[in-house]
VMD Tcl script that builds the backbone (N, CA, C; Angstrom):
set m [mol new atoms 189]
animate dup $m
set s [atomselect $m all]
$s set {name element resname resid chain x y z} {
  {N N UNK 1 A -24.856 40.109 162.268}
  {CA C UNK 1 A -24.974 38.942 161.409}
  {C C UNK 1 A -26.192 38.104 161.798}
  {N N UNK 2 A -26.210 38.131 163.085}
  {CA C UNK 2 A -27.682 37.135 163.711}
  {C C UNK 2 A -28.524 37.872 162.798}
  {N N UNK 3 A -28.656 39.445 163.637}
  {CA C UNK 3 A -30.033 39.827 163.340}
  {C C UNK 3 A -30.272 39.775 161.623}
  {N N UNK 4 A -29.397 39.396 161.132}
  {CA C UNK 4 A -29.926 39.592 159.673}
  {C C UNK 4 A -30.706 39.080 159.465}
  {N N UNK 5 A -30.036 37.105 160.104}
  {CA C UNK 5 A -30.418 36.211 159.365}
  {C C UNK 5 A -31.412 36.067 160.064}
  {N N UNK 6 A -32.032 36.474 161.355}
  {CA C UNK 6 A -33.594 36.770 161.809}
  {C C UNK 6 A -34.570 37.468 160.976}
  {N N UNK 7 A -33.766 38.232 160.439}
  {CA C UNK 7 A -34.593 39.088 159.830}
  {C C UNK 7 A -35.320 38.566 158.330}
  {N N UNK 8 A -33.819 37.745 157.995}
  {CA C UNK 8 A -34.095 37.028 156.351}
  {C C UNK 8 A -35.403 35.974 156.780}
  {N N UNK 9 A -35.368 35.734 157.771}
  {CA C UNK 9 A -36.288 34.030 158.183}
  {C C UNK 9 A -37.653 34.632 158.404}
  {N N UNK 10 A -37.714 36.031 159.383}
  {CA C UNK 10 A -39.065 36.471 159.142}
  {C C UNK 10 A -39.861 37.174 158.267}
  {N N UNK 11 A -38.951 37.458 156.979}
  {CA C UNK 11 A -39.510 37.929 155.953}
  {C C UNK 11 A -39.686 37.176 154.761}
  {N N UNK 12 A -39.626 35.657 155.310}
  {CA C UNK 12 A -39.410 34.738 154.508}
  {C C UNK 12 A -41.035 33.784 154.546}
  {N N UNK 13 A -41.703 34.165 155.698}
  {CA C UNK 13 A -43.095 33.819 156.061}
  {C C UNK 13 A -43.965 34.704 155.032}
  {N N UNK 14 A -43.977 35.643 154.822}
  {CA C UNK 14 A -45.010 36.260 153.545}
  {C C UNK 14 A -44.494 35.944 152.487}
  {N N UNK 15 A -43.103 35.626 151.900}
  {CA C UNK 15 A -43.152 35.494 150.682}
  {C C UNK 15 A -43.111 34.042 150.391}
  {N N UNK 16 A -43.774 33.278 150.972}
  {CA C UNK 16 A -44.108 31.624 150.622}
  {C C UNK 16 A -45.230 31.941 149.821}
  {N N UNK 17 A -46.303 32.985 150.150}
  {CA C UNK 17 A -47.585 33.294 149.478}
  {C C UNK 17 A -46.728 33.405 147.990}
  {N N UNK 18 A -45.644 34.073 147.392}
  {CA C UNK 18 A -44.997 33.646 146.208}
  {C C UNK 18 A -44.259 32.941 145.875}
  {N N UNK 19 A -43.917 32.113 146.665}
  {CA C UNK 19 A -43.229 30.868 146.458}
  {C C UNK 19 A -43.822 30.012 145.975}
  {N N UNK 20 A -44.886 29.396 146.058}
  {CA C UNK 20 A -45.811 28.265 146.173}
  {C C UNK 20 A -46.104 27.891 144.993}
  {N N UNK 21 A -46.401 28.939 144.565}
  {CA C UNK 21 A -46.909 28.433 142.941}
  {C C UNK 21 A -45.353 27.934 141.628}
  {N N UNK 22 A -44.338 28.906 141.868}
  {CA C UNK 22 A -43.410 28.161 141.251}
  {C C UNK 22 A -42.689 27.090 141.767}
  {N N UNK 23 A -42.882 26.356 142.924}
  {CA C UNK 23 A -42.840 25.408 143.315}
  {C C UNK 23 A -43.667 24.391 142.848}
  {N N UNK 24 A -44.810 24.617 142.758}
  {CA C UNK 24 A -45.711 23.715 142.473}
  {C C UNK 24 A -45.590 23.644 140.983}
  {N N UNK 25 A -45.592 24.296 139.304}
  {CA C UNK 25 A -45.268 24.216 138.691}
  {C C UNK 25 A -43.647 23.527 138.985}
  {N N UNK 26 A -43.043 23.844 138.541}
  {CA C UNK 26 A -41.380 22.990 139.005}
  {C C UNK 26 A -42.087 21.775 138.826}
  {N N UNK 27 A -42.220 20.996 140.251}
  {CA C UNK 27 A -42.538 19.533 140.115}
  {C C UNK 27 A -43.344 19.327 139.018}
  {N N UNK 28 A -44.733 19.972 139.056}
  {CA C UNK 28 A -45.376 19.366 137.474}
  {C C UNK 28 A -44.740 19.340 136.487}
  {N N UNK 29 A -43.612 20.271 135.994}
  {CA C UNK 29 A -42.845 20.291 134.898}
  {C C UNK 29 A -42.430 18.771 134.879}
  {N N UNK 30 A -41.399 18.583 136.202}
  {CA C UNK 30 A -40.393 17.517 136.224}
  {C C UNK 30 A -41.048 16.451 136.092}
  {N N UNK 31 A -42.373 15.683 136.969}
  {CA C UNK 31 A -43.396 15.276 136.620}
  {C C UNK 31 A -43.366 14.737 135.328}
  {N N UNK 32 A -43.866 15.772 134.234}
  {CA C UNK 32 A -44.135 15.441 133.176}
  {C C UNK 32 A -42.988 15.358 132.307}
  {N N UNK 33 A -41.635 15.931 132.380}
  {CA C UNK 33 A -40.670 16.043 131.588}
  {C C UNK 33 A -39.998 14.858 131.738}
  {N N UNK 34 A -39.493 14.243 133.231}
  {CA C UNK 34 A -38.979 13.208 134.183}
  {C C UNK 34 A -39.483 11.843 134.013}
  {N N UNK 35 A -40.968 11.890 134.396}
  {CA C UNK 35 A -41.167 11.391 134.464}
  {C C UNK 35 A -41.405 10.108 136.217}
  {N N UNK 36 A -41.098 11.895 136.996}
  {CA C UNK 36 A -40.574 11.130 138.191}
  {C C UNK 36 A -42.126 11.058 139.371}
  {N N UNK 37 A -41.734 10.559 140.387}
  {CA C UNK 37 A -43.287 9.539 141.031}
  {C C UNK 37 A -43.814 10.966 141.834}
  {N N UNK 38 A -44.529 10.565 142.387}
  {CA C UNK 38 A -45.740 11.842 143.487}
  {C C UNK 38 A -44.554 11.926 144.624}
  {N N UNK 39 A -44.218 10.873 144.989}
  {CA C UNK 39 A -43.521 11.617 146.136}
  {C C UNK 39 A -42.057 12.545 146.103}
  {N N UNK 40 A -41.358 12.138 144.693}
  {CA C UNK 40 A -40.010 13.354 144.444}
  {C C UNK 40 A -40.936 14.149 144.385}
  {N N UNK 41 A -42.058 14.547 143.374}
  {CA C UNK 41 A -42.026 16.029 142.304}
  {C C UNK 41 A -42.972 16.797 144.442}
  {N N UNK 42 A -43.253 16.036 145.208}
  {CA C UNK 42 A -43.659 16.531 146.430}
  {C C UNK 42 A -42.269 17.344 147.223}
  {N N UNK 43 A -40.707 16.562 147.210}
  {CA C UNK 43 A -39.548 16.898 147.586}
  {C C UNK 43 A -39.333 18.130 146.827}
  {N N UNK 44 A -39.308 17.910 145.298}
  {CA C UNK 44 A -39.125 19.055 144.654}
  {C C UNK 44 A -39.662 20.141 145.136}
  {N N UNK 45 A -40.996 20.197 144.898}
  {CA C UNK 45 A -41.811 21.611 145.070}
  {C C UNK 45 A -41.401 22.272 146.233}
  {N N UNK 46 A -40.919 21.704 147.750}
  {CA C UNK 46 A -40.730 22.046 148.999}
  {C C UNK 46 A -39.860 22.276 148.922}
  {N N UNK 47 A -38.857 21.632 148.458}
  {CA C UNK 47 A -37.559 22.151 148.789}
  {C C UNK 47 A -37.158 23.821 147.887}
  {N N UNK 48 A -38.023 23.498 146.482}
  {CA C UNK 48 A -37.659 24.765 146.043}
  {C C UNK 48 A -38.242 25.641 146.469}
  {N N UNK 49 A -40.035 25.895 146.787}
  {CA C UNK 49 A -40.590 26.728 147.669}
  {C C UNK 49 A -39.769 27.359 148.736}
  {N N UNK 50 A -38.880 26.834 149.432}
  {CA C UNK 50 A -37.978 26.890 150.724}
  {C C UNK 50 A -36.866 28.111 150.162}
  {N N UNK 51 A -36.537 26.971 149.372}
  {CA C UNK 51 A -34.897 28.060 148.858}
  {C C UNK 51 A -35.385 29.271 147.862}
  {N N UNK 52 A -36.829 29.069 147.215}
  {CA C UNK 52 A -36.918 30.441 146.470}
  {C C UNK 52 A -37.628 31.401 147.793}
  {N N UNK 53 A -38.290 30.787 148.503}
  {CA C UNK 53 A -38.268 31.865 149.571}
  {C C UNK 53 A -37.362 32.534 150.255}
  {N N UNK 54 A -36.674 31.773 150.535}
  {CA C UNK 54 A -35.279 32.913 151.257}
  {C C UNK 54 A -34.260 33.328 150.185}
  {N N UNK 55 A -34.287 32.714 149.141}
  {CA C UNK 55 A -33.642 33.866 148.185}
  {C C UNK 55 A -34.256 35.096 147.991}
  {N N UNK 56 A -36.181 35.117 147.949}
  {CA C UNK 56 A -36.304 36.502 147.277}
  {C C UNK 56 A -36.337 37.584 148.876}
  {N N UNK 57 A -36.327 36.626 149.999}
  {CA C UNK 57 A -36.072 37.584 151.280}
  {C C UNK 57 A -34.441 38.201 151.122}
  {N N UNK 58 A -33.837 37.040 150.748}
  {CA C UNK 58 A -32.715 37.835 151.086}
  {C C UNK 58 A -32.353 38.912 150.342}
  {N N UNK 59 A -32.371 38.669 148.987}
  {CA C UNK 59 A -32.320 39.576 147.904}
  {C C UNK 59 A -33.178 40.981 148.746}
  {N N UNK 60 A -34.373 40.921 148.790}
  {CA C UNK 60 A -35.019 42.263 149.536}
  {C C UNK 60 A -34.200 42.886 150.694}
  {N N UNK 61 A -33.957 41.802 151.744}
  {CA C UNK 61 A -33.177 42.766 152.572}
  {C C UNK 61 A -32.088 43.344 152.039}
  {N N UNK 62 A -30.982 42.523 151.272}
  {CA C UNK 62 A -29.836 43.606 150.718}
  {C C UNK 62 A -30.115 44.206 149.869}
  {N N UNK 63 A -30.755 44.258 148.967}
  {CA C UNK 63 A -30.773 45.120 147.613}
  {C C UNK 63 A -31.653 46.821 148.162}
}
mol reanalyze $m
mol bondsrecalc $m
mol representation Tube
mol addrep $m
């Protein structure tokens, strides 16, 4: 179970290189849809960058 989740965390460092950009869209959306300030659509983008990164690690390791 550790080593998985070692495994999910270090395969989670290359795929920020695809994270980033739908992160960064995201906030501009919300941004402009929202209407919300520089520093949420900044929370946004990171936090989703974060969680779409270790979703598409994890997804890779099990699938």
């Amino acid at each position: 179970m550790l080593q998985d989740i070692v495994m999910i965390l270090v395969m989670s460092v290359p795929m920020l290189l695809f994270s980033v950009y739908p992160g960064l869209k995201l906030g501009d959306y919300l941004e402009e849809k929202y209407n919300i300030e520089e520093g949420q659509k900044r929370k946004v983008a990171i936090i989703f960058t974060i969680f779409f990164t270790v979703t598409l690690s994890s997804l890779l390791h099990y699938l």
